[in-house]
Structure formats: C-alpha cells, structure tokens
N, C-alpha and C positions, 0 to 999 in steps of 0.2 A: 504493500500500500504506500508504504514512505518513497520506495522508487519509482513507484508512477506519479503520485505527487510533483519528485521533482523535477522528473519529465517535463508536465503540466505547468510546471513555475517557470523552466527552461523556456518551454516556447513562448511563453508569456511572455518574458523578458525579451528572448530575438525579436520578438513583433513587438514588443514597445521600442526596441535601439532599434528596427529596422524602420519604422513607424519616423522616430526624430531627426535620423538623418535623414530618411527622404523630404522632411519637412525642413530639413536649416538646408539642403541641396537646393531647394529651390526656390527658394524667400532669398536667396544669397545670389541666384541667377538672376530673379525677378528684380531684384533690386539693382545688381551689377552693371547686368546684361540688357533685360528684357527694358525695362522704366527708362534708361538712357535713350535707346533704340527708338523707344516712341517717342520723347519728346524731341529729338532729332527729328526726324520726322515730320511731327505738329510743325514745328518752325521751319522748315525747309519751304513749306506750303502752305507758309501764315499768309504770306502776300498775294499768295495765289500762285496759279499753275505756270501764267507767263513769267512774273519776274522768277518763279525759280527756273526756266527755260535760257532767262536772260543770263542768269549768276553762272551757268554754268555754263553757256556756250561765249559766255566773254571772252575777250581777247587772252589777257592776264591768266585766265584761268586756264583755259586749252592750253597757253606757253607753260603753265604751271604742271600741268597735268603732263604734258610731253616730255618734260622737263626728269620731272618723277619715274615714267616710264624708262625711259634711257638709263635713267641710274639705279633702275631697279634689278633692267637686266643684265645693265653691264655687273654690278655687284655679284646678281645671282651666278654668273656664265663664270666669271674671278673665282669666286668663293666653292664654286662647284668644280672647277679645275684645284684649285688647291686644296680642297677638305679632301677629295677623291686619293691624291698622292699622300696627303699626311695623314691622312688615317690608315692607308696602307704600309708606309712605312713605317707610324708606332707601336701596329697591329704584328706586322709580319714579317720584321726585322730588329735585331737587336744592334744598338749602336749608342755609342758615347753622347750624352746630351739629351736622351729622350725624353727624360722628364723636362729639361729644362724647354725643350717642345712643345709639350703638353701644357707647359704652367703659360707661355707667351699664346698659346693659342686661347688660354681663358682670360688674356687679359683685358680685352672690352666688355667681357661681364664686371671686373672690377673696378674699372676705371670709368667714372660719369662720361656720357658720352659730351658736355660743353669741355670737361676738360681736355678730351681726346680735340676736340677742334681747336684749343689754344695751343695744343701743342704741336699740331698744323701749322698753325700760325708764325708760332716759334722755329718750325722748319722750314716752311716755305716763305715767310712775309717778309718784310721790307729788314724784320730786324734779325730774320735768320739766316741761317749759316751756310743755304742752299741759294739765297738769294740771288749772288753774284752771279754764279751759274746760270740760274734761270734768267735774268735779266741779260745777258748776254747772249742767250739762244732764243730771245723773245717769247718766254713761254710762263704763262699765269695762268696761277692756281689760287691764288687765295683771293677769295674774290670773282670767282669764274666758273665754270662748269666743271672742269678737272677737279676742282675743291670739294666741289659737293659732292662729284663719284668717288674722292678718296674717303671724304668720313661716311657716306654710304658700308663703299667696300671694309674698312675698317670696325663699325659697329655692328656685322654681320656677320662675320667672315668665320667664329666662330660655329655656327648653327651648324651647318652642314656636317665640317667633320665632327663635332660631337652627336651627332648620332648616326654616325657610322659606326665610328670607334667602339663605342660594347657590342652592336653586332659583330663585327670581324670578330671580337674578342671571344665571344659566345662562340664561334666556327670554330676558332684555331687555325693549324696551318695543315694538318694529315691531307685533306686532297688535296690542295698544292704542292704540298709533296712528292704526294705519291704522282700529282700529272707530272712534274717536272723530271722523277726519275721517267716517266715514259716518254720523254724527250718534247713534250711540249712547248713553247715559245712562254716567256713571259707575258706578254700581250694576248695570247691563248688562253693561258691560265689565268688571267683577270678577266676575260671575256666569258667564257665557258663556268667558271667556277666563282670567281671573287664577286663578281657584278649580280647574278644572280641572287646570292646568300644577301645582296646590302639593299636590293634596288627600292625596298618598299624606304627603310629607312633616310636611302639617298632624297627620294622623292618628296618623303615628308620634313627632311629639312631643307629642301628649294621653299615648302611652303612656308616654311618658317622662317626663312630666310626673304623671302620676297614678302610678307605681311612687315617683319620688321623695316625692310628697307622702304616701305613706301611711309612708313608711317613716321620713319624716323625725324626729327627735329631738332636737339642740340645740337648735336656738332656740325649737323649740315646748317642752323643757324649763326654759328658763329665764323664758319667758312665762306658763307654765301655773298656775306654783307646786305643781303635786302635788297637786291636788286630786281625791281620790281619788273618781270617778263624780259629777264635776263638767268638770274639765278635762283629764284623763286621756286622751291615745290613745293605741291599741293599743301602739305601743312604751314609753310611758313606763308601762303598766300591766304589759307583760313586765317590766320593769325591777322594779318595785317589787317584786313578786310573785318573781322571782329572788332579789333582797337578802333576802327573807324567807325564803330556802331552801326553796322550793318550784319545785325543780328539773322537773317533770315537771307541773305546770301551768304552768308557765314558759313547756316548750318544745309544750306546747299549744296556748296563745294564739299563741303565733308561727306555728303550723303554720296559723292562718287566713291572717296576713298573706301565707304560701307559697302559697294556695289563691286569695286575691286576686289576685295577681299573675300566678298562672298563667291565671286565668280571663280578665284583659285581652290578657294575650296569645294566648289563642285567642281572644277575638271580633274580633282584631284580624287576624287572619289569617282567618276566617272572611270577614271584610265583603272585606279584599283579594280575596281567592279570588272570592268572588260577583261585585265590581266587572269583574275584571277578563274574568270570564265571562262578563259582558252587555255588556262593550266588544268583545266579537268579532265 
C-alpha cells in the first residue's frame, strides 16, 4: 500500500514540475518573444499601410539594407571558410598552440563588440599603426564599407567553428583513418567522410552566424561613423531614424530585419527537411 502510495505522490509531483515549467516556458516566451513581436508590428502600421511602404522602400533604407546584405555574406562565406579548417585542424590534428586557438577563437564572445571597433580604430585610423600603409595605397577602412565587413566578420567568426568543433569531436578520427590507410586523398576524406558527420551542424551555425551578423551594431557603429547611405546598416539606420522620432518608420525598417530572419530560418528547415528525406 505504502509503494503505491508513493507511486501516486511520484506522479503527482512530475505533473505538478511538468505543469510549472511549461507554464514559466511560456509566460517567458510571451513576454520575451511573443509581446515585443506585436507591438512591433502595431507600430510598423500605426500610420498606415502607405507610409510603412514608404519607410521601407526609401532611399537610405534599401542602401541600408544592401549594405547589410553584402556584409552578411561576405562575413558568412569568411567565417564559413575558416570555422571549416579550424575546426578540422583542432579536431583532427594535434599541434603546439591548440589551445591557444581555441581561446583566440572565443575571443569576440569576450570582448564587447564597441570595444572590438575601437580597436579597429586603433589599427586602422588616423592614429594607428596601419595607417601609413593604408594611406599610401589609398585604401579606407574606418569609416567605409571594408570597416563595417571587418567588425561584421570579426563578431561572428566565432559561430561556425564552435559548432563544428564537438561534433568532429563526438566522431573522432577511426574512419579517417582507416580511409586514409586505403589511400584516399585528403580532400576525399573531408568530402566522403568529414562533411557529412558536421553538415547539419555547419548549416546551423551559417544561421547563427548570419542572424548575428545582420543584426549586429556596436562595432559596426563605431567603424561606420554614421554615414548616412554610405555606411549605414539596417540597425544603425533604425537607430538614426528613431533618434529622429520617427517612431513608426523606425519600427518598419526593423520589421525587415524580422522578415530576414525569419526567412533563414525557414530555408533552413526546408533544406533539413528535404536532406533528411533523400537520406531514407
């Protein structure tokens, strides 16, 4: 009797803790996620449907928006070639300095992204030590579009290979191994073997990598200088356009970046979906 009891108490209690956190799950969503979402929204379409037709197909805003584009994918296309080799080198080779790899590739989680653009600045600008160089082969960065695709690539570049890096790790190296004693090519063996084992992971840090880089704003504001459909992306052009109290093209232009983001993550589920159909 006592051990059905506390059977009976057992389930009790899973259904009350299973009960709480699906209730703080999503009073935490609805507050987070869901309440911001609308109210965006509301105000996108306070003025009506034309002026928000108008906020977004503006001059400033399309430069702003293209602007973002270019440095999203140059970032992603950078960060995707180099997470790809660093993660296979810390995975599946040993060598002098690996950690010291690993800790330089987390250091744009550490480092605020306004101070990573002063220290741009401190490389590239008038009073740094690349200056002279640059100024003699005619070539700006701080203050230009090169500026903004470096602190892009810079506050990203991290995404990718860390979530490569535990999958390889989870694999190991046995069938690369074993393909290499059967005399297979390096580039074979990351084709055939390595790419497979990582590609969902690769894929979901492109998204990760590309939602951060569109959305990013410190360093690419203190690189840009504000240069209004010059070096403007989309957030620092929300920006500007809010300070101006223009509240509802504000939250216009931002309802692209929502639309962008949501569009990656459906093709990102879409390609899942199909892969995983033709793997049956």
């Amino acid at each position: 009797m006592s051990i059905k009891q506390d059977s009976v108490d057992l389930k009790k209690g899973a259904k009350i803790t299973k009960t709480v956190l699906i209730t703080v799950s999503l009073l935490f969503v609805i507050i987070m996620l869901v309440i911001p979402m609308l109210i965006l929204i509301v105000y996108a379409f306070k003025d009506g449907f034309t002026k928000y037709i108008e906020a977004i197909t503006d001059t400033y805003t399309i430069k702003a928006l293209r602007l973002t584009i270019i440095a999203t994918i140059t970032a992603v296309a950078i960060n995707t070639f180099f997470g790809l080799f660093a993660a296979w080198a810390v995975t599946k080779f040993y060598f002098k300095g690996k950690q010291l790899l690993l800790t330089l590739i987390d250091i744009p989680f550490a480092v605020s992204p306004v101070i990573a653009g002063l220290i741009f600045i401190l490389t590239f600008g008038r009073i740094g030590w690349a200056h002279g160089f640059l100024e003699a082969h005619d070539i700006q960065i701080v203050f230009a579009v090169p500026g903004v695709i470096i602190a892009t690539i810079f506050v990203t570049f991290p995404f990718i290979s860390r979530e490569i890096i535990p999958v390889l790790n989870a694999q190991g190296k046995d069938e690369e191994e074993a393909a290499a004693l059967m005399g297979a090519s390096g580039f074979r063996i990351f084709r055939k073997i390595t790419l497979p084992h990582m590609k969902w992971a690769l894929l979901y840090g492109i998204v990760l990598c590309s939602a951060r880089a569109m959305g990013e704003f410190g360093a690419v504001s203190v690189l840009s200088g504000h240069l209004r459909g010059k070096t403007n992306t989309l957030p620092l052009h929300v920006e500007i356009i809010y300070n101006e109290f223009k509240l509802s093209a504000a939250f216009a232009v931002s309802s692209i970046l929502v639309v962008l983001a949501v569009i990656i993550l459906i093709l990102r589920n879409i390609v899942e979906y199909k892969a995983k159909k033709g793997g049956r």
